[in-house]
BAFI-3210 file (N, C-alpha, C; in Angstrom, 3 decimals, decimal comma, padded with zeros to 6 digits):
// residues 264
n [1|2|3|4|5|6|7|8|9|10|11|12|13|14|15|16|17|18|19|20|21|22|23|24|25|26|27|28|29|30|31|32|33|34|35|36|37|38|39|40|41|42|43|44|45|46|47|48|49|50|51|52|53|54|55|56|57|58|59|60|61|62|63|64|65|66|67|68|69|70|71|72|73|74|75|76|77|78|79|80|81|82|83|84|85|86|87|88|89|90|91|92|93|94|95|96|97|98|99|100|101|102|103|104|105|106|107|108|109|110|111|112|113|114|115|116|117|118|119|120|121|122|123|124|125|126|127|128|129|130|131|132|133|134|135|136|137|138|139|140|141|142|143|144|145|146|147|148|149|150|151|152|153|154|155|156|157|158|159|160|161|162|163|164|165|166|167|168|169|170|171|172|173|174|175|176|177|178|179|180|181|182|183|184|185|186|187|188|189|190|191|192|193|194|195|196|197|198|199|200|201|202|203|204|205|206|207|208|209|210|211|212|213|214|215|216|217|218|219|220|221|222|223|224|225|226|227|228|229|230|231|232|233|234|235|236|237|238|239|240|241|242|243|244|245|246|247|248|249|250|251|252|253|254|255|256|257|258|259|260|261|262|263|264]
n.u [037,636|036,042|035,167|034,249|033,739|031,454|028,048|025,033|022,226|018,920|018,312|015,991|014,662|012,795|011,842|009,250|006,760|008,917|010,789|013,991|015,913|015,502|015,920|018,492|021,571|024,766|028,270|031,242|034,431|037,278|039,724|039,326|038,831|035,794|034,192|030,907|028,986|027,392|025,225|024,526|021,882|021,450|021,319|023,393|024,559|022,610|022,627|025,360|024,997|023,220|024,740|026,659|025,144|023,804|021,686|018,552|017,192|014,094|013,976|015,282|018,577|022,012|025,479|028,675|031,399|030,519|028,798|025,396|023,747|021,362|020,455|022,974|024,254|026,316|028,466|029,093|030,008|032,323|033,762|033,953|034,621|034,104|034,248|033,165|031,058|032,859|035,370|036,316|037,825|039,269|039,752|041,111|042,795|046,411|047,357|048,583|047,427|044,786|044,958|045,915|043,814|041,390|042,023|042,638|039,683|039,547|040,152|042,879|046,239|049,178|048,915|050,375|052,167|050,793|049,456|051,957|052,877|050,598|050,971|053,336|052,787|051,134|052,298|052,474|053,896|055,998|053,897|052,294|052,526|051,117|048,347|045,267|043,326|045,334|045,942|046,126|043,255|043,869|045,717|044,274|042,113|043,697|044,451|041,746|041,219|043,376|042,667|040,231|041,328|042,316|042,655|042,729|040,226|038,944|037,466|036,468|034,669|034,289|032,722|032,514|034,972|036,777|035,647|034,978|037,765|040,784|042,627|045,088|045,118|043,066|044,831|046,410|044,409|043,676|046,140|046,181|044,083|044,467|046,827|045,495|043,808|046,236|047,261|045,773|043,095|039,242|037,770|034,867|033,866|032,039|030,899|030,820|032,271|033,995|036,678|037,579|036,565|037,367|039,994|040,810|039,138|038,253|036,180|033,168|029,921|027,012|024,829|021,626|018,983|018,508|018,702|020,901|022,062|024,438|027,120|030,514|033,824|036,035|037,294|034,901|032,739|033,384|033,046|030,584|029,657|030,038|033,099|034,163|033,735|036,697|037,610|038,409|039,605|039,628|037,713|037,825|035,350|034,764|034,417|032,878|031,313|030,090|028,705|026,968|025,221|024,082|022,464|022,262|022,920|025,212|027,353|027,850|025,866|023,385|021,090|017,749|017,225|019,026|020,021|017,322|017,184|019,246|018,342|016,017]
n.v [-079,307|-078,440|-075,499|-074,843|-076,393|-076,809|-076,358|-074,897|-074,750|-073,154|-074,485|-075,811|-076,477|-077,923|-078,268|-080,469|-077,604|-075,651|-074,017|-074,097|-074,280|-071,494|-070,954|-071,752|-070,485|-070,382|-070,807|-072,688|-072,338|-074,294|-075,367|-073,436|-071,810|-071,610|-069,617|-070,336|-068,124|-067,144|-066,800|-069,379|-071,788|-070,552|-072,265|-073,555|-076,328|-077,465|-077,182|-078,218|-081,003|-081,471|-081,431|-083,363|-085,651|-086,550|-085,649|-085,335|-082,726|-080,861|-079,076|-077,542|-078,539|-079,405|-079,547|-081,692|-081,521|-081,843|-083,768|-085,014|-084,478|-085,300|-087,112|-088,967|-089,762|-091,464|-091,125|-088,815|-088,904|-090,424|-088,169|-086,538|-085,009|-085,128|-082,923|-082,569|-080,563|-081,942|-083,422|-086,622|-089,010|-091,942|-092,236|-093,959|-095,311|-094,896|-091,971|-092,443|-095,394|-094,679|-093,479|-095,421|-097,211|-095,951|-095,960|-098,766|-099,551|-098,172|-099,279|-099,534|-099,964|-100,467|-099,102|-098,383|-096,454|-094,791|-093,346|-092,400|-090,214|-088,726|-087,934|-086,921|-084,974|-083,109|-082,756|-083,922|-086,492|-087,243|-087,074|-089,322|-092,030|-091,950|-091,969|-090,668|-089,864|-088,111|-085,712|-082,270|-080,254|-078,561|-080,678|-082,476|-082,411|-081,625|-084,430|-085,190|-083,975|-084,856|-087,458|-087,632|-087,107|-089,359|-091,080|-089,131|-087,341|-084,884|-082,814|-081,008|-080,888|-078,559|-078,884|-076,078|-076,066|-075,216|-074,731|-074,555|-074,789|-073,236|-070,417|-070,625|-072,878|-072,849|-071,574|-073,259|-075,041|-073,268|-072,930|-075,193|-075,852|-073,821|-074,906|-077,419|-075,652|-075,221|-077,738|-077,770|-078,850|-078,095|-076,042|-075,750|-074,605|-073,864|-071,342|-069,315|-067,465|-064,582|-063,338|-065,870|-066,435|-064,093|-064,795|-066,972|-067,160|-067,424|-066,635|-065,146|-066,173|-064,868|-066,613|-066,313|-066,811|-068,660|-068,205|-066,946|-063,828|-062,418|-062,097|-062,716|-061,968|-060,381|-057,959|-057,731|-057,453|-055,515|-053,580|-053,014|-051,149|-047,792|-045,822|-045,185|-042,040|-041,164|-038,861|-037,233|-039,000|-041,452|-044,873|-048,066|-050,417|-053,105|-056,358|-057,766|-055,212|-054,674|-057,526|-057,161|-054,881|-055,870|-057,808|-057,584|-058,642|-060,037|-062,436|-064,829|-064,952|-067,061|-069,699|-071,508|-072,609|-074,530|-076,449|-077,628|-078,555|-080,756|-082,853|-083,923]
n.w [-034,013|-031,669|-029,735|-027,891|-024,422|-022,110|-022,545|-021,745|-021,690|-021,227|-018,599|-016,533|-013,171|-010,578|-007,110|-006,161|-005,586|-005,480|-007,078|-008,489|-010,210|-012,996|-016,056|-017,210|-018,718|-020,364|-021,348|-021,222|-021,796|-023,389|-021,530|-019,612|-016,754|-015,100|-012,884|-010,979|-009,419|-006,278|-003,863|-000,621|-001,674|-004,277|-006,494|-007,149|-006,534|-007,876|-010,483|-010,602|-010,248|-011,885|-014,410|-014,088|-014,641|-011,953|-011,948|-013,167|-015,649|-015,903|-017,757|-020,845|-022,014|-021,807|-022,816|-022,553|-023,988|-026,290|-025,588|-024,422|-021,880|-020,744|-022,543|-023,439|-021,148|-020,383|-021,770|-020,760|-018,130|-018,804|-019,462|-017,834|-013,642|-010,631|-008,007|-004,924|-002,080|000,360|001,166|-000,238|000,264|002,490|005,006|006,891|004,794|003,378|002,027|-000,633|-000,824|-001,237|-003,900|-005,160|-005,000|-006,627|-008,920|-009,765|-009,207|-011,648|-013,219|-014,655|-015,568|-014,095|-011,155|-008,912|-010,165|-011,153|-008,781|-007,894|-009,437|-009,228|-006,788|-006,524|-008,616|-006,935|-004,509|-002,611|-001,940|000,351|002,101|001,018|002,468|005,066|007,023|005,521|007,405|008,686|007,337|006,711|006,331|003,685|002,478|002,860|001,092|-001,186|-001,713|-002,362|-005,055|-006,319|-006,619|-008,187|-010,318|-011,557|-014,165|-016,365|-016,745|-018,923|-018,189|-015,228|-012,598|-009,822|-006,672|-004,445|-003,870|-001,458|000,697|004,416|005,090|005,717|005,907|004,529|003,381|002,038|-000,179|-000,651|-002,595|-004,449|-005,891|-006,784|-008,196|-010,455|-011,742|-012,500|-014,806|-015,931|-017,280|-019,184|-018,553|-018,528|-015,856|-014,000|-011,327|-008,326|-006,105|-002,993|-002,408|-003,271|-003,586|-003,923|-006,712|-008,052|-007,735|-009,413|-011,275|-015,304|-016,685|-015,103|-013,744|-012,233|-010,372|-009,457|-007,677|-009,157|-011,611|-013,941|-013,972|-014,593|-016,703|-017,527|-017,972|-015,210|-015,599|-017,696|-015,736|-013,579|-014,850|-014,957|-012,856|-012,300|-011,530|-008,400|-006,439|-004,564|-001,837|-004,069|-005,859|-007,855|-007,798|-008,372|-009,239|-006,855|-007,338|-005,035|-004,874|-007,128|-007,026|-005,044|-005,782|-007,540|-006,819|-004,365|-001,944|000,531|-000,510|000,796|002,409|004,089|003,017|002,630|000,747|-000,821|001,347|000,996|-001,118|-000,986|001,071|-000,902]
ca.u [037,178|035,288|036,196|033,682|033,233|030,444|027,080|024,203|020,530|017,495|018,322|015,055|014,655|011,976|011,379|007,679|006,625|010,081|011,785|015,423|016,956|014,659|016,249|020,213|022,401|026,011|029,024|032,736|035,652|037,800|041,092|039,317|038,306|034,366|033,314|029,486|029,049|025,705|024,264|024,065|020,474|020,821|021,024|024,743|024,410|021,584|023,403|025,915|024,448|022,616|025,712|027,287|024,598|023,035|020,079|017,785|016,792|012,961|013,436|016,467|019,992|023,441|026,150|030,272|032,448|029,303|027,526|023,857|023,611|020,182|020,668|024,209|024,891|027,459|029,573|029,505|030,546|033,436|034,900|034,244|035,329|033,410|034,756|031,696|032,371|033,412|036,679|035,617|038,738|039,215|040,753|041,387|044,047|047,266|047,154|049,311|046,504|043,688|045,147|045,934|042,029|040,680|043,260|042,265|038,236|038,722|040,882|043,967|047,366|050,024|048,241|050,628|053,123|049,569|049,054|053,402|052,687|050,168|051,482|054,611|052,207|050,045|053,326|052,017|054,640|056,524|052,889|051,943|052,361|050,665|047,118|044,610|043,193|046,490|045,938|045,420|042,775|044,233|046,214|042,851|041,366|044,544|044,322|040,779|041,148|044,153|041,948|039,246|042,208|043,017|042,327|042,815|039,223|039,331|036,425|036,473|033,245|034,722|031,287|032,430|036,403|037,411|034,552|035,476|039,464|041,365|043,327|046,436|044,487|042,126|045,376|047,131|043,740|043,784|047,094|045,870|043,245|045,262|047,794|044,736|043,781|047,289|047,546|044,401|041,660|038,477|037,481|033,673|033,941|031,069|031,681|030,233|033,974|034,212|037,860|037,607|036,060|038,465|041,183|040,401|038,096|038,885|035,059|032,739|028,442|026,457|023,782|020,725|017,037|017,623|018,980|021,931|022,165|025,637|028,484|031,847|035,436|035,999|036,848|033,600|031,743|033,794|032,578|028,884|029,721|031,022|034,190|033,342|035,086|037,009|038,402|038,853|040,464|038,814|038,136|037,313|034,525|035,201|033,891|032,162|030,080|029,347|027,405|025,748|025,089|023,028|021,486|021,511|022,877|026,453|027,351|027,741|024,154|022,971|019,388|017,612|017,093|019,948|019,086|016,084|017,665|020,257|017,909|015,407]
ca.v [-079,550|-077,036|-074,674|-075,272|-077,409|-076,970|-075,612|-075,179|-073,493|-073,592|-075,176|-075,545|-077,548|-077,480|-079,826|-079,664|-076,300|-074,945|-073,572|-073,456|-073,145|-070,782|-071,151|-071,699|-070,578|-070,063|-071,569|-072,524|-072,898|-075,442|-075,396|-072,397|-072,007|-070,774|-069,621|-069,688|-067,534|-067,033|-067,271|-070,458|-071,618|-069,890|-073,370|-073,966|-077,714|-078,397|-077,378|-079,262|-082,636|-081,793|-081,710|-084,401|-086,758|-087,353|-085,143|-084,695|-081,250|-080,274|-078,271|-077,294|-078,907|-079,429|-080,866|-081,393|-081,976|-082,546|-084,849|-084,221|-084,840|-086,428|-088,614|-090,015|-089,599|-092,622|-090,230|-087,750|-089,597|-090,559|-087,072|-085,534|-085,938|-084,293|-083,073|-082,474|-079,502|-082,558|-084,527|-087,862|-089,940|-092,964|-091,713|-095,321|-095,383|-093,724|-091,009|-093,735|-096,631|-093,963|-092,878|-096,777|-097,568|-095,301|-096,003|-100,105|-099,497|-097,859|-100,742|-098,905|-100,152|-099,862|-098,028|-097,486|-095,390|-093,427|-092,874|-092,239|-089,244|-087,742|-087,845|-086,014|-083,646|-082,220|-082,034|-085,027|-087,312|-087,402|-087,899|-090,360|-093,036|-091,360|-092,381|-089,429|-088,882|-087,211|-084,919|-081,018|-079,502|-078,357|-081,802|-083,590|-081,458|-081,937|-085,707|-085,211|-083,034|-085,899|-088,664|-086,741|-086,543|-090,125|-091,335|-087,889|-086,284|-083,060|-081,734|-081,136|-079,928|-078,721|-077,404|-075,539|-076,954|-074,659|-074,828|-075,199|-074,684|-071,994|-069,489|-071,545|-074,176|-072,397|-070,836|-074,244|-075,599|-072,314|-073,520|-077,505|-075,386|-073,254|-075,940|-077,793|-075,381|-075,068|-078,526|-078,020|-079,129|-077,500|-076,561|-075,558|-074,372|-073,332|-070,779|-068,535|-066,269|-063,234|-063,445|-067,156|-066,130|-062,736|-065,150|-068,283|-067,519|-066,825|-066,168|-065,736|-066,009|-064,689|-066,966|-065,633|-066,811|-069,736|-067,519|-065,946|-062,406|-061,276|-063,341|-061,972|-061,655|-059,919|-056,678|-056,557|-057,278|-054,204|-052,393|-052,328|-049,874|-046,256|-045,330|-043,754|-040,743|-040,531|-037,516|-036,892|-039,949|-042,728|-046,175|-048,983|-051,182|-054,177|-057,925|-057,700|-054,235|-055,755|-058,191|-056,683|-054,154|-057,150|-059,051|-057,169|-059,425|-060,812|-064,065|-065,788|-065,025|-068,127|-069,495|-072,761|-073,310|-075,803|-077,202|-078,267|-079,232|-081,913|-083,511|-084,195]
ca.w [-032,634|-030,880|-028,261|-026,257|-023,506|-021,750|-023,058|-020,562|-022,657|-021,103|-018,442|-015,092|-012,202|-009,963|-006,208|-006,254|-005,597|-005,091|-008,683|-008,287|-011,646|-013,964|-017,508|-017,055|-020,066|-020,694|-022,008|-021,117|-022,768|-023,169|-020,754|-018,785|-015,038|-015,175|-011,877|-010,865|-008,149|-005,949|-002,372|-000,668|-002,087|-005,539|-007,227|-008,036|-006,432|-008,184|-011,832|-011,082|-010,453|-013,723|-015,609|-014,264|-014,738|-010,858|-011,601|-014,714|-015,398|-015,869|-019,272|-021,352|-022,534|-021,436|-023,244|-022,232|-024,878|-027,362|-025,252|-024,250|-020,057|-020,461|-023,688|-023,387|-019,650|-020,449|-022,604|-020,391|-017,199|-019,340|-019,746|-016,280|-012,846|-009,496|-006,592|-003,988|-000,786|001,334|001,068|-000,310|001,067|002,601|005,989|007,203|003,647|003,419|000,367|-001,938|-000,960|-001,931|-004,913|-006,281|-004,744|-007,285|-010,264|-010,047|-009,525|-012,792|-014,293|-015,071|-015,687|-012,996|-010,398|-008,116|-010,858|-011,060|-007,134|-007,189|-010,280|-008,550|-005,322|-007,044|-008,786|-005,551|-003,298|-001,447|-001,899|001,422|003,274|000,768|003,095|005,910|006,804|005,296|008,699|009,389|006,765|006,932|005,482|002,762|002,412|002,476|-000,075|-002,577|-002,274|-002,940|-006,296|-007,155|-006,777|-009,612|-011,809|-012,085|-015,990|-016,963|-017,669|-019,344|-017,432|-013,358|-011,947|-008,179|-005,732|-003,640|-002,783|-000,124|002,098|005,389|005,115|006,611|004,635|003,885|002,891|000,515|-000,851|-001,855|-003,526|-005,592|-006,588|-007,696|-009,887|-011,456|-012,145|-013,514|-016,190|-017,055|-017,878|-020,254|-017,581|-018,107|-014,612|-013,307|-009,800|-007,749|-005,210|-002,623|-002,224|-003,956|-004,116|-004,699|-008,218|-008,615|-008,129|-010,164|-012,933|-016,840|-016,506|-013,910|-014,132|-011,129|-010,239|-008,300|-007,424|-010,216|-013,068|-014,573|-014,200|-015,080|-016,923|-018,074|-017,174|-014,157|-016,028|-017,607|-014,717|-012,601|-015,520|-015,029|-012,067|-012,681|-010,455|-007,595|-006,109|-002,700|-001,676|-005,243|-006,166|-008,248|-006,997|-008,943|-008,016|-006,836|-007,788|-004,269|-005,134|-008,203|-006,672|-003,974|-006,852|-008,712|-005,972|-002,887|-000,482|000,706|-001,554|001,651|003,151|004,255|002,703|003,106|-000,639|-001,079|002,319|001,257|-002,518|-000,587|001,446|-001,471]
c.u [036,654|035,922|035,555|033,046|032,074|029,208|025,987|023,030|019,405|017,237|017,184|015,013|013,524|012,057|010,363|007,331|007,919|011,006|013,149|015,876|015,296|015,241|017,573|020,716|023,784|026,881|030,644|033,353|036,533|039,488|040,840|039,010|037,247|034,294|032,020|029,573|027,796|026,104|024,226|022,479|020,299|020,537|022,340|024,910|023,876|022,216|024,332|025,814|024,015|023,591|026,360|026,282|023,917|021,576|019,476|017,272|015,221|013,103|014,957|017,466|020,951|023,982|027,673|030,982|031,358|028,254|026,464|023,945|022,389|020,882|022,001|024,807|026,064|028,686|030,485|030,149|031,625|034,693|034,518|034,662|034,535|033,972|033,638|032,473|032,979|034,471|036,014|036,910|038,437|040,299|041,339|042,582|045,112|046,719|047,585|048,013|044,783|043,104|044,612|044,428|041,532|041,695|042,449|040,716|038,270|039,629|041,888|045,366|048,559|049,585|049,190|051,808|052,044|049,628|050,753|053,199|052,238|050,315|052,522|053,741|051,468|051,200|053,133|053,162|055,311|054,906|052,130|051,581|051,815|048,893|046,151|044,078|044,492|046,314|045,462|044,463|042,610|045,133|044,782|042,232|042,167|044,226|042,760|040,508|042,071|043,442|041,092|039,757|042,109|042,037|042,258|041,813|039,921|038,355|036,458|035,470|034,038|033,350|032,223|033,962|036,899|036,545|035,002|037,085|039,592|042,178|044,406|045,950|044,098|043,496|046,124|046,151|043,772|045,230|046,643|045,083|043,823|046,385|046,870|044,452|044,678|047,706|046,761|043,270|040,542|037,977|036,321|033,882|032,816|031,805|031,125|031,182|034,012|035,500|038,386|037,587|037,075|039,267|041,921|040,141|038,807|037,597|034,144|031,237|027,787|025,217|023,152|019,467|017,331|018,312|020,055|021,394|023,398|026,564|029,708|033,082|035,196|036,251|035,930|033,084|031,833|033,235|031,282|029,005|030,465|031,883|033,823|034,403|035,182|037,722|039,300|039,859|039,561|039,036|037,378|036,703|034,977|034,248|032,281|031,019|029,429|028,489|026,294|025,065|023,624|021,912|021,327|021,742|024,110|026,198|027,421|026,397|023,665|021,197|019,165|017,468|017,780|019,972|018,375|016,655|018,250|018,865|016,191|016,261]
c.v [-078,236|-076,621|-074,896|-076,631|-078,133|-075,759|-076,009|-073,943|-074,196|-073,812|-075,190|-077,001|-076,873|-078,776|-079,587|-078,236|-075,488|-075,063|-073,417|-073,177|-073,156|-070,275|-070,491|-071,230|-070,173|-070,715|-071,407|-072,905|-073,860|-074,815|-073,913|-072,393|-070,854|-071,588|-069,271|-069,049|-067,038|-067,531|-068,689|-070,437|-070,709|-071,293|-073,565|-075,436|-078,261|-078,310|-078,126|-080,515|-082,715|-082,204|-082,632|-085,778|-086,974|-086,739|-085,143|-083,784|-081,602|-080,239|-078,070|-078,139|-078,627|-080,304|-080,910|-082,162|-082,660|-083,803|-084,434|-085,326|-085,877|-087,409|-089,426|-089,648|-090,295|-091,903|-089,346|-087,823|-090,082|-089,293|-086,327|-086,188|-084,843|-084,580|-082,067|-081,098|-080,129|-083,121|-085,862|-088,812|-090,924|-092,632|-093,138|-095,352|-094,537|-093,188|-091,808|-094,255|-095,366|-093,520|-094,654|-097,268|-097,256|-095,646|-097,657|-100,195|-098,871|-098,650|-099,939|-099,812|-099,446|-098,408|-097,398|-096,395|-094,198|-092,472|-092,046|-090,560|-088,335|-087,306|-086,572|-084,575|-082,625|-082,567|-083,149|-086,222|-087,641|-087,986|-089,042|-091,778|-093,311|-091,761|-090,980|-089,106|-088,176|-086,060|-083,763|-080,908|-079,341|-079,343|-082,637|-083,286|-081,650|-083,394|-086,083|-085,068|-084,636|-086,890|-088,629|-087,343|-088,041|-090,340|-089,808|-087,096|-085,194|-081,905|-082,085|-080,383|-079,963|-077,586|-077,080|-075,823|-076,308|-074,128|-075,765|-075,007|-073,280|-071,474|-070,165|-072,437|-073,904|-071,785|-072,034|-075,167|-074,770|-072,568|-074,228|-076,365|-074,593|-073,927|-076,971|-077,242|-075,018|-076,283|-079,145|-078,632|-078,197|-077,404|-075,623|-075,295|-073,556|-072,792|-069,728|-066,977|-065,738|-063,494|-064,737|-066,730|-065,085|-063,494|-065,734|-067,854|-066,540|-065,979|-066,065|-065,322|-066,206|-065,138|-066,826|-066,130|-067,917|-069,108|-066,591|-064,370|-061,743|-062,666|-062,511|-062,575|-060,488|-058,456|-056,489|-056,941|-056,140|-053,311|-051,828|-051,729|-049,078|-046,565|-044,524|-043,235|-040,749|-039,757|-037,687|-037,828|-041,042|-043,749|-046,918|-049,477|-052,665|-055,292|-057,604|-056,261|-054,404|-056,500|-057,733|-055,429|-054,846|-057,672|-058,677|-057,851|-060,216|-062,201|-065,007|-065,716|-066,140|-068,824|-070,848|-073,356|-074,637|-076,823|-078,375|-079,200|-080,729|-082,839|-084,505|-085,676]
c.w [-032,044|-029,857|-027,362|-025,921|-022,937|-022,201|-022,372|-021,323|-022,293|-019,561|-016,973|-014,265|-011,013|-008,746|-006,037|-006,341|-005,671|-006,719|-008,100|-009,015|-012,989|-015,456|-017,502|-018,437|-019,803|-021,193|-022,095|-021,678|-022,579|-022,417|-020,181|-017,614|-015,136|-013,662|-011,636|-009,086|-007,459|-004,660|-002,142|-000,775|-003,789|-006,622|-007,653|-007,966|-007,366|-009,818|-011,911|-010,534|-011,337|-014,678|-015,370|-013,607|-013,582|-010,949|-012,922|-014,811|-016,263|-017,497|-019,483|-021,923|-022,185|-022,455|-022,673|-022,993|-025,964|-026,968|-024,435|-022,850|-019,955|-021,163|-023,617|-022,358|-019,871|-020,487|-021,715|-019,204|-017,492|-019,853|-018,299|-015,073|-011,515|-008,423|-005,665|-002,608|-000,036|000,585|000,672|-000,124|002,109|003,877|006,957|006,240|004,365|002,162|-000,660|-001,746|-001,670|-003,291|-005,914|-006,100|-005,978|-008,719|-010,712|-009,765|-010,911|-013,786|-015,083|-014,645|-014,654|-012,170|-009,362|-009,088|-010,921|-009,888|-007,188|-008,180|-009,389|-007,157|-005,190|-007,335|-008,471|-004,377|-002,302|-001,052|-000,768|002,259|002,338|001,370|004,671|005,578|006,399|006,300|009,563|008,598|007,242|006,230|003,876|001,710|001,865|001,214|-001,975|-003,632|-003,190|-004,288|-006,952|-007,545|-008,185|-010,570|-012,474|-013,385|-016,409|-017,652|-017,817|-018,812|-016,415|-013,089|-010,185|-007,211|-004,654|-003,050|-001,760|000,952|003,106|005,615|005,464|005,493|003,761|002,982|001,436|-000,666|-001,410|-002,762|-004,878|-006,435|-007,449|-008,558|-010,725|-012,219|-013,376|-014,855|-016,600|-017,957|-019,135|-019,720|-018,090|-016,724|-014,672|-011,723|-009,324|-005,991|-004,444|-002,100|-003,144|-004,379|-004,825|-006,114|-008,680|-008,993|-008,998|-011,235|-013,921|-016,923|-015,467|-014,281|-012,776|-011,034|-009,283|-008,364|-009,031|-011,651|-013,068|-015,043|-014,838|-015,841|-018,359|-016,938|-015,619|-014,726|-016,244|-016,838|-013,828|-013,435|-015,658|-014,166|-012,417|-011,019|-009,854|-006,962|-004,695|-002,886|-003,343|-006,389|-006,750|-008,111|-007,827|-008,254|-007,917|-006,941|-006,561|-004,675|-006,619|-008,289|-006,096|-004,770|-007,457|-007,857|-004,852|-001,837|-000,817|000,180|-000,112|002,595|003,205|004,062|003,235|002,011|-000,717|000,188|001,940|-000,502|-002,141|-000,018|000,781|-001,972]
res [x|x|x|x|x|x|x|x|x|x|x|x|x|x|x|x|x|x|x|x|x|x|x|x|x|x|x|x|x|x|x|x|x|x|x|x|x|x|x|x|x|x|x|x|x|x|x|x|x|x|x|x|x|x|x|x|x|x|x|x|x|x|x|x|x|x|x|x|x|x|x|x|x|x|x|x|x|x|x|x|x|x|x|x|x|x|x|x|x|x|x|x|x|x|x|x|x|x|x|x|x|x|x|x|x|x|x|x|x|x|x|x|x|x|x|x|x|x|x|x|x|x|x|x|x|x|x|x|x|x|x|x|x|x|x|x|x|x|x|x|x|x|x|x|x|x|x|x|x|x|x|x|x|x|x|x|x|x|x|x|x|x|x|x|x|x|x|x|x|x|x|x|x|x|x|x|x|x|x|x|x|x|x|x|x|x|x|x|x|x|x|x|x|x|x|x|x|x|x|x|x|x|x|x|x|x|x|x|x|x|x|x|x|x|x|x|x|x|x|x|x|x|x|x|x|x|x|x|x|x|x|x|x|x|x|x|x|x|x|x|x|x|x|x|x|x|x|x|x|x|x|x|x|x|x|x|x|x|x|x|x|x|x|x]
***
């Protein structure tokens, strides 16, 4: 069986005049957390709707878990699971009725021992029976990730999950993902947080203007800058001068690229 997961060569996308991804490549491992990291507008949306099937790319190849994104979308919709920057809940449900919703649309066997598992295994269990518009934040966001899980893909594409949440928040999703690739999840996370990516990723690949510029571990990426000297003291560089190093402009700089990507 192979190690890897996901394999992305070639890969372009264009909305008429407007190029967003200019020949994607890289490749994650299986039961790792690969962060892409880039500007809103560098194209991280638009890669991942490619890979999980809502978009067709221009030029290139994807596959996840040996299946090719164009040619056997089927396949590949059968081993992943997408969680979008919004909450996709059912705030009318409680978190139980949300969970078993999604367990019996996909024709599974005793749904609510499913919804009662994962309820147990994202801390939810006491508000289980609580309608999701009561939820925090960071509550909403869990049930969200749980919901993904049910039938147990092995691949999680998450854009962007802690957009919008407050510190606490973002700090118990970084939990659920790290919990994920301990349980052997491959996870994909798209991300415009510096520390997001420090914190998370096994790997991380800096996407800019459409194209991969950098991709490593977070050591070697600190390592394409020399240590610079304060009062005689050497300072590592950090993730953040790393970037702005590469691309010249805060990861959260706001563009209209992806803007204009969504509303296509």
């Amino acid at each position: 069986m192979t190690t890897t997961a996901i394999r992305v060569q070639g890969i372009e996308k264009s909305f008429k005049d407007l190029r967003v991804l200019r020949g994607v490549d890289f490749e994650v491992a299986r039961g790792s957390i690969f962060a892409l990291l880039g500007s809103n507008g560098a194209g991280k949306t638009t890669l991942v709707r490619i890979l999980s099937t809502l978009l067709k790319a221009d030029a290139g190849t994807a596959t996840v878990l040996g299946h090719d994104v164009g040619a056997n979308p089927g396949e590949v919709r059968e081993s992943i699971s997408l969680t979008g920057q919004f909450a996709a809940v059912d705030e009318v449900l409680t978190g139980r009725e949300n969970l078993v919703l999604v367990a019996k649309l996909r024709h599974l066997a005793n749904p609510g021992a499913i919804a009662d598992g994962l309820l147990e295994r994202f801390s939810l269990t006491e508000a289980g029976g609580r309608k999701a518009a009561e939820y925090s934040g960071g509550m909403r966001r869990r049930l969200d990730i749980a919901m993904s899980l049910i039938g147990n893909p092995p691949v999680i594409f998450l854009d962007e999950p802690t957009t919008g949440l407050d510190p606490q928040a973002r700090i118990e999703v970084w939990q659920t993902v790290k919990e994920l690739a301990g349980h052997g999840t491959t996870v994909l996370l798209t991300t415009q947080y510096l520390d997001e990516a420090e914190h998370l990723a096994d790997r991380i690949a800096i996407l800019h203007k459409g194209t991969i510029i950098q991709n490593g571990t977070l050591g070697e990426l600190k390592r394409l800058l020399p240590p610079a000297e304060v009062e005689y003291v050497e300072k590592q560089p950090s993730l953040e001068d790393v970037f702005l190093a590469l691309v010249g402009e805060p990861a959260g700089e706001a563009e209209e690229q992806e803007k204009k990507e969504a509303s296509r």
